[in-house]
KEVEX-58169 format. One line per 2 residues: for each residue x, y, z of C-alpha. Coordinates in nm, 4 decimals. Example, Ala and Ser with C-alpha at 12.3 -4.5 7.8 and 13.67 -1.06 7.14 Angstrom:
BEGIN
1.2300:-0.4500:0.7800; 1.3670:-0.1060:0.7140;
% end
This chain:
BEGIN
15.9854:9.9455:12.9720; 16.1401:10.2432:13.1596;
15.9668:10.5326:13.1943; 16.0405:10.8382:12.9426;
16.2625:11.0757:13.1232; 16.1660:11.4775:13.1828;
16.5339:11.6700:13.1202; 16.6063:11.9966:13.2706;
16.6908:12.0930:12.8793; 16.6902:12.4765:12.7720;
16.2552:12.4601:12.5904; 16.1226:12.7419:12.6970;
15.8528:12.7446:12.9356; 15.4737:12.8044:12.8044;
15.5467:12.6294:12.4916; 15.2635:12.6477:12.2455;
15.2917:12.3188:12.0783; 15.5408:12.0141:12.1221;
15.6068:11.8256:11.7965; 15.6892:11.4432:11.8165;
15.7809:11.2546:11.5134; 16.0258:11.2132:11.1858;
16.2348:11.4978:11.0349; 16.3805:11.3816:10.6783;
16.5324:11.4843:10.3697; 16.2987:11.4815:10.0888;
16.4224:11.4144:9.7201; 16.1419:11.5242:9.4610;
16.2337:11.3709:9.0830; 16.0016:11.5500:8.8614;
15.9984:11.6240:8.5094; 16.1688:11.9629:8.5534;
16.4806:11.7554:8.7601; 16.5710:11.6452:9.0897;
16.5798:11.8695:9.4271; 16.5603:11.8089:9.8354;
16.4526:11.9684:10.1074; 16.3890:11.9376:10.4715;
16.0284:11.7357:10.5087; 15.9023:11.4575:10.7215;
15.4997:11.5042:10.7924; 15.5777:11.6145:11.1796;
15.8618:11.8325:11.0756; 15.6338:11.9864:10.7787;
15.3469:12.0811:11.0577; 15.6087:12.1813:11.3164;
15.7303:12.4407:11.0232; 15.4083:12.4937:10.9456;
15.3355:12.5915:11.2976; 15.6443:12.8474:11.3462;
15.5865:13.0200:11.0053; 15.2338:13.0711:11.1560;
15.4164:13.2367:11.4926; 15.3616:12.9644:11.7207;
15.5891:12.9048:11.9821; 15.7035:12.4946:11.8884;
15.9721:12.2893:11.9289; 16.0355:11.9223:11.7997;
16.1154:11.6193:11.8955; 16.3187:11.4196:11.6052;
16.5830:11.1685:11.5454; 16.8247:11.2674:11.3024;
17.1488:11.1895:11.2797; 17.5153:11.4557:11.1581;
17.5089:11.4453:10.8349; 17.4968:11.7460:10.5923;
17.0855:11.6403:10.5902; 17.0383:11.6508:10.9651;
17.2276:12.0315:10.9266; 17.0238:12.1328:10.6173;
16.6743:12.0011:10.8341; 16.7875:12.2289:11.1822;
16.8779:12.5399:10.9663; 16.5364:12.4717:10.7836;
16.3805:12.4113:11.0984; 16.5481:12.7140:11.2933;
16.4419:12.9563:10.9936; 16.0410:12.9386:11.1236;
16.1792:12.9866:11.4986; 16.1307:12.5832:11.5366;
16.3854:12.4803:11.8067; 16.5203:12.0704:11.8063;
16.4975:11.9768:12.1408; 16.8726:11.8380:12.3280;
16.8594:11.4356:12.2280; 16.7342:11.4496:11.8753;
17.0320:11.4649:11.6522; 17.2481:11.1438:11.6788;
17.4821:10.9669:11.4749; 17.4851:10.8690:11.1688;
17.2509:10.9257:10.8633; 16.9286:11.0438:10.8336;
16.6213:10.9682:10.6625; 16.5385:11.0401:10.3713;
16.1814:11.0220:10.1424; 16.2200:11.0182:9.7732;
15.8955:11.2014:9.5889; 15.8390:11.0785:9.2444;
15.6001:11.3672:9.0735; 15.3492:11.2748:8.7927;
15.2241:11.5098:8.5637; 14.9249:11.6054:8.7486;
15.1375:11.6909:9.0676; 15.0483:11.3897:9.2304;
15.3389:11.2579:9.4512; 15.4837:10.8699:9.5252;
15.6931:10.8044:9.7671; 16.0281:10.6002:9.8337;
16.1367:10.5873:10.2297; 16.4855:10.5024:10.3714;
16.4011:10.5938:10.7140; 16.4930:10.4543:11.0736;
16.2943:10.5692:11.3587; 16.4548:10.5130:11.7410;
16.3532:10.8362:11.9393; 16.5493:10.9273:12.2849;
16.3211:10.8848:12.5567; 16.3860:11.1938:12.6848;
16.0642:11.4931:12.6976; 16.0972:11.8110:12.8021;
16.0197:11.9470:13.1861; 15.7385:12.1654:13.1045;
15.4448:12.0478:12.8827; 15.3026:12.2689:12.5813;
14.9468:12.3917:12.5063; 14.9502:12.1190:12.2730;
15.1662:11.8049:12.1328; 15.1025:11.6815:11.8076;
15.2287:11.3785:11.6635; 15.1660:11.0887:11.3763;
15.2925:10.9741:11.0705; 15.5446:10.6798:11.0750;
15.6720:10.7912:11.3958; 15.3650:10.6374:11.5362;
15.3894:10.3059:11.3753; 15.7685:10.2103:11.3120;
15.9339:10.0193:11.5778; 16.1581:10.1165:11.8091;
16.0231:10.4846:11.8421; 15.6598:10.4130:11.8108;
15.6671:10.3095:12.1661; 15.8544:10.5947:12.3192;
15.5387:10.8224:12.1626; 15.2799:10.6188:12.3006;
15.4598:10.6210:12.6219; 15.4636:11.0349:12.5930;
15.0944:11.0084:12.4872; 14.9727:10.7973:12.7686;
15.2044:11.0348:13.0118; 15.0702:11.3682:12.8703;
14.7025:11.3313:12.7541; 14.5605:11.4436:13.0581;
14.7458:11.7543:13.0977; 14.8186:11.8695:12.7256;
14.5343:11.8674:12.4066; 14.7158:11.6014:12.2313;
14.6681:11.5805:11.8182; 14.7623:11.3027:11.5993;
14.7316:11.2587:11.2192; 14.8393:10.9549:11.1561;
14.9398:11.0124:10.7748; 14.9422:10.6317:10.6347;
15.2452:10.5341:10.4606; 15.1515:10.1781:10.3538;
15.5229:10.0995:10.1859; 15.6205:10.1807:10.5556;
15.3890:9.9742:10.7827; 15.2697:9.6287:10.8246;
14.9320:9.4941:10.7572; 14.6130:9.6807:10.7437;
14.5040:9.4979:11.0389; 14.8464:9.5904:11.2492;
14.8019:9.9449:11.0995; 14.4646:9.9767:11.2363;
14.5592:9.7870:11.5830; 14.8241:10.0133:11.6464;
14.5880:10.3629:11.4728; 14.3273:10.2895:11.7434;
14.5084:10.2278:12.0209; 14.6230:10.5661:12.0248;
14.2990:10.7223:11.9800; 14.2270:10.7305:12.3541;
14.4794:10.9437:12.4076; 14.4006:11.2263:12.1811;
14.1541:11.4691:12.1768; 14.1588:11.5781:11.7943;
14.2504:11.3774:11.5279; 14.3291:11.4460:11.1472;
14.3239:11.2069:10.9043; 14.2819:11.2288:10.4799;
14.0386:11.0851:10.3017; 14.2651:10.7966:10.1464;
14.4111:10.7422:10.4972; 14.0113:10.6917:10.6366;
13.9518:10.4714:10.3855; 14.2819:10.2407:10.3935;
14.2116:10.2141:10.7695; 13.8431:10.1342:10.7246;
13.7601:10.0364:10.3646; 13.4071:9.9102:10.3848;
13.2800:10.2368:10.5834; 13.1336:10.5640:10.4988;
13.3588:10.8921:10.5868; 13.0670:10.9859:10.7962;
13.0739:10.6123:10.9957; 13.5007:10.6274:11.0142;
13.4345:10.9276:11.2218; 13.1825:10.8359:11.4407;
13.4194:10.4997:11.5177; 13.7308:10.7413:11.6163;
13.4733:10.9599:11.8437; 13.3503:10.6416:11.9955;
13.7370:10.4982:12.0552; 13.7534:10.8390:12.2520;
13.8428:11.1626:12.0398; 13.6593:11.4824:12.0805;
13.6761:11.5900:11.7009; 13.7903:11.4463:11.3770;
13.8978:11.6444:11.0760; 13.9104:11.4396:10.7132;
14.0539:11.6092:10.4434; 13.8303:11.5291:10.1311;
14.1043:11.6765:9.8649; 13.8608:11.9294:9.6085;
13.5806:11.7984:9.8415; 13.6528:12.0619:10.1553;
13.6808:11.8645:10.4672; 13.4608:11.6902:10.7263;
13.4728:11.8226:11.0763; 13.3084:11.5883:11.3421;
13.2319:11.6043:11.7316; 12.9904:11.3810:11.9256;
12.7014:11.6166:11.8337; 12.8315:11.8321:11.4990;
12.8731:11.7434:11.1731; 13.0287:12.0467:10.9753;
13.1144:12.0360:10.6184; 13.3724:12.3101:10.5074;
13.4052:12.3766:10.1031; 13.8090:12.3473:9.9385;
13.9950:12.6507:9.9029; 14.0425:12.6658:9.4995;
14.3959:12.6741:9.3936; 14.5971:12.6215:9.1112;
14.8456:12.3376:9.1835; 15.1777:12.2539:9.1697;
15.2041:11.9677:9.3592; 15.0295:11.8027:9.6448;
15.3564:11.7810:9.8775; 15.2781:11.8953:10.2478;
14.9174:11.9982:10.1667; 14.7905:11.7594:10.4381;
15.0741:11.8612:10.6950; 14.9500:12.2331:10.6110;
14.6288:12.1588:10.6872; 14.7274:12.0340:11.0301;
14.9596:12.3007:11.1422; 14.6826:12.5618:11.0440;
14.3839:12.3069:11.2196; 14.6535:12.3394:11.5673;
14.6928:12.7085:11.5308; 14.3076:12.7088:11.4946;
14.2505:12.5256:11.8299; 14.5765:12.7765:12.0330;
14.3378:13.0358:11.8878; 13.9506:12.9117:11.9595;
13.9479:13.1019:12.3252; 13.6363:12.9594:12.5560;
13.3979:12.8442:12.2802; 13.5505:12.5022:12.2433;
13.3856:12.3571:11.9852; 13.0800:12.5091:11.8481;
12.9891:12.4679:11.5201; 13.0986:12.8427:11.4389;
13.4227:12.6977:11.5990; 13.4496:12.4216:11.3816;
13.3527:12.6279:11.0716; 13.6581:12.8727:11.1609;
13.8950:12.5758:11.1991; 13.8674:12.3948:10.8650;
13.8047:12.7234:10.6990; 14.1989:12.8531:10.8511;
14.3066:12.4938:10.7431; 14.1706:12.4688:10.4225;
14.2838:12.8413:10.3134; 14.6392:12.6995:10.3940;
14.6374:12.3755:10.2275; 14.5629:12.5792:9.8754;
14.8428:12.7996:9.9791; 15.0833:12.5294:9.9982;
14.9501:12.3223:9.6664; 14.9868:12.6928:9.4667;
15.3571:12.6722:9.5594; 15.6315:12.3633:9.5025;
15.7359:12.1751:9.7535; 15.6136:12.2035:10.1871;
15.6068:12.5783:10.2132; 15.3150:12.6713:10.4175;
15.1888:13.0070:10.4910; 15.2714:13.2793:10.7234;
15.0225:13.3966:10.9591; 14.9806:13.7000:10.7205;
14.8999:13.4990:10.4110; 14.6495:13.3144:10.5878;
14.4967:13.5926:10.6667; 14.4321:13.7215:10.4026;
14.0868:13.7045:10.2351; 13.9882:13.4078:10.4081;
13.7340:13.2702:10.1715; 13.3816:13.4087:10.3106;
13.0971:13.1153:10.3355; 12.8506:12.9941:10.6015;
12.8933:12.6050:10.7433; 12.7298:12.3169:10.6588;
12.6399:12.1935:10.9573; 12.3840:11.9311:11.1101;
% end
C-alpha cells in the first residue's frame, strides 16, 4: 500500500486538532415530522470542537451534492475548515434517525467511505478519529495508515462509536477496535459500545484491557450514570450532568469534542486525578447541553462555562 501523501494544502500551521472520519446528512423522522442536518460522529466532534474555539479542520469524503454544500456551510459556521481532497463526486452519505418517544434514536446508513490519502504538512496538537470511518473498507485503511504515521508526534483520540448495522461481526469489530488501540493515547467509548465489544466483562475490566492494548486513559460514557475515567493507576468516577432531554443525537460526539478541548487545555499536570475530574466534568456539562436541545448542537465555550456543576471526584 502506498504511503499517505503530506500536501502543501492551505491548513494553517499550529492546528489544534485534526479531524479524520465521515461527514453526512442526517434525516431525523420523529413524531413532530421529518428534518436533516449536517452530522456524521467525526463531523459532530469536529463542530463540536470549533463552537468550543478550537482551531480544527477535517478530513471527510463527501461528494457535490446540495448535502456535501449544506455539511461545508455547516461546517464553516464553527470556523471548521474541509481540508483540499475531501469533497468528490457524487453523493454523499446520509444517516436516517428514527426518534421514539423517549428521544431515543435508531439509525438507517447509506454511507460509502473511500478517503484521499492525502494529510496535511503540518500535524495538530491532536487528531481525533472513529466511528465507521475506522471500520468500513476502503477508508479504514487510509486512517490506520495516518494513525500509525502520526501517533508518535500528535496525542491521537479515537472513539470508535459502534454502528453494528454498519460493520461485520463482533469478532471483526473487535479485531479491527484493538488494533488501533496502540496507536492512541485516549480513547472514548459508551457504555453500549464497551459492552458490544466485550459482553462478558465488567466496565471496570473493558478498561483495564484497552490500557493494557496500550492507551493512556479511557473515558466510558455511562448515560444518567456519569462516566468512568481510567489511567494505569486512577480510577475516577464523574456524576451526569442532569438535563431535560430532547433527544440523545450527538450527546456522545459532545462529550468527545468537550473531553479534546479538556486535554488542549490540561497544561503540565497530565493526568492527575484533579485532571481527570476536570475532564469528564467539561464533558459531561456538554453532553446535557446537547440532549436539552434537538438535534447535534453542542455548546459554545461560554455555555460550558457556565456553572459547571460543583462536586469532588470519586477517585481510587
Amino acid at each position: 500500500m502506498p504511503a499517505v501523501q503530506h500536501t502543501d494544502d492551505d491548513s494553517k500551521p499550529g492546528t489544534d486538532v485534526l479531524v479524520v472520519g465521515e461527514a453526512l446528512v442526517d434525516i431525523v423522522v420523529s413524531p413532530r415530522g421529518t428534518v436533516e442536518h449536517p452530522g456524521g460522529s467525526p463531523a459532530n466532534v469536529a463542530y463540536g470542537l470549533g463552537r468550543l474555539g478550537a482551531d480544527t479542520a477535517l478530513l471527510t469524503s463527501i461528494g457535490d451534492d446540495r448535502y456535501a454544500a449544506a455539511i461545508e456551510k455547516h461546517l464553516r459556521s464553527a470556523g471548521v475548515s474541509l481540508l483540499p481532497g475531501s469533497r468528490g463526486r457524487g453523493g454523499t452519505a446520509t444517516a436516517t434517525a428514527i426518534l421514539a418517544s423517549a428521544g431515543s434514536a435508531h439509525y438507517d446508513f447509506d454511507i460509502r467511505w473511500d478517503l484521499p490519502r492525502i494529510a496535511p504538512a503540518t500535524l495538530p496538537k491532536i487528531l481525533h478519529t472513529g466511528s465507521i470511518a475506522t471500520f468500513l473498507a476502503p477508508g479504514a485503511a487510509v486512517v490506520r495508515e495516518l494513525l500509525e504515521q502520526s501517533h508518535k508526534r500528535c496525542v491521537v483520540t479515537y472513539d470508535p462509536n459502534i454502528r453494528p448495522a454498519l460493520l461485520g461481526s463482533q469478532f471483526e469489530a473487535k479485531t479491527i477496535f484493538e488494533e488501533l488501540i496502540p496507536f492512541t493515547e485516549v480513547v472514548k467509548l459508551s457504555d453500549e459500545d464497551a459492552l458490544w465489544l466485550y459482553p462478558r466483562l465488567s466496565l471496570e475490566d473493558i478498561s483495564k484491557r484497552i490500557l493494557e492494548l496500550g492507551a493512556g486513559l479511557v473515558a466510558v460514557t455511562m448515560g444518567a450514570e456519569g462516566s468512568l475515567l481510567t489511567t494505569g493507576g486512577t480510577r475516577v468516577v464523574v456524576p451526569a450532568v442532569k438535563s431535560a432531554v430532547v433527544d440523545t443525537i450527538g450527546a456522545g460526539d459532545s462529550y468527545m469534542s468537550a473531553l479534546i478541548y479538556g486535554l488542549l487545555l490540561r497544561g503540565a499536570d497530565g493526568l492527575a486525578p484533579s485532571v481527570l475530574d476536570s475532564l469528564g466534568r467539561m464533558a459531561s456539562k456538554a453532553a446535557a447541553i446537547t440532549v436539552g436541545r434537538p438535534g447535534a448542537h453542542p455548546p459554545t465555550s461560554e455555555e460550558l462555562r457556565a456553572e459547571l456543576p460543583q462536586h469532588q471526584p470519586v477517585a481510587r
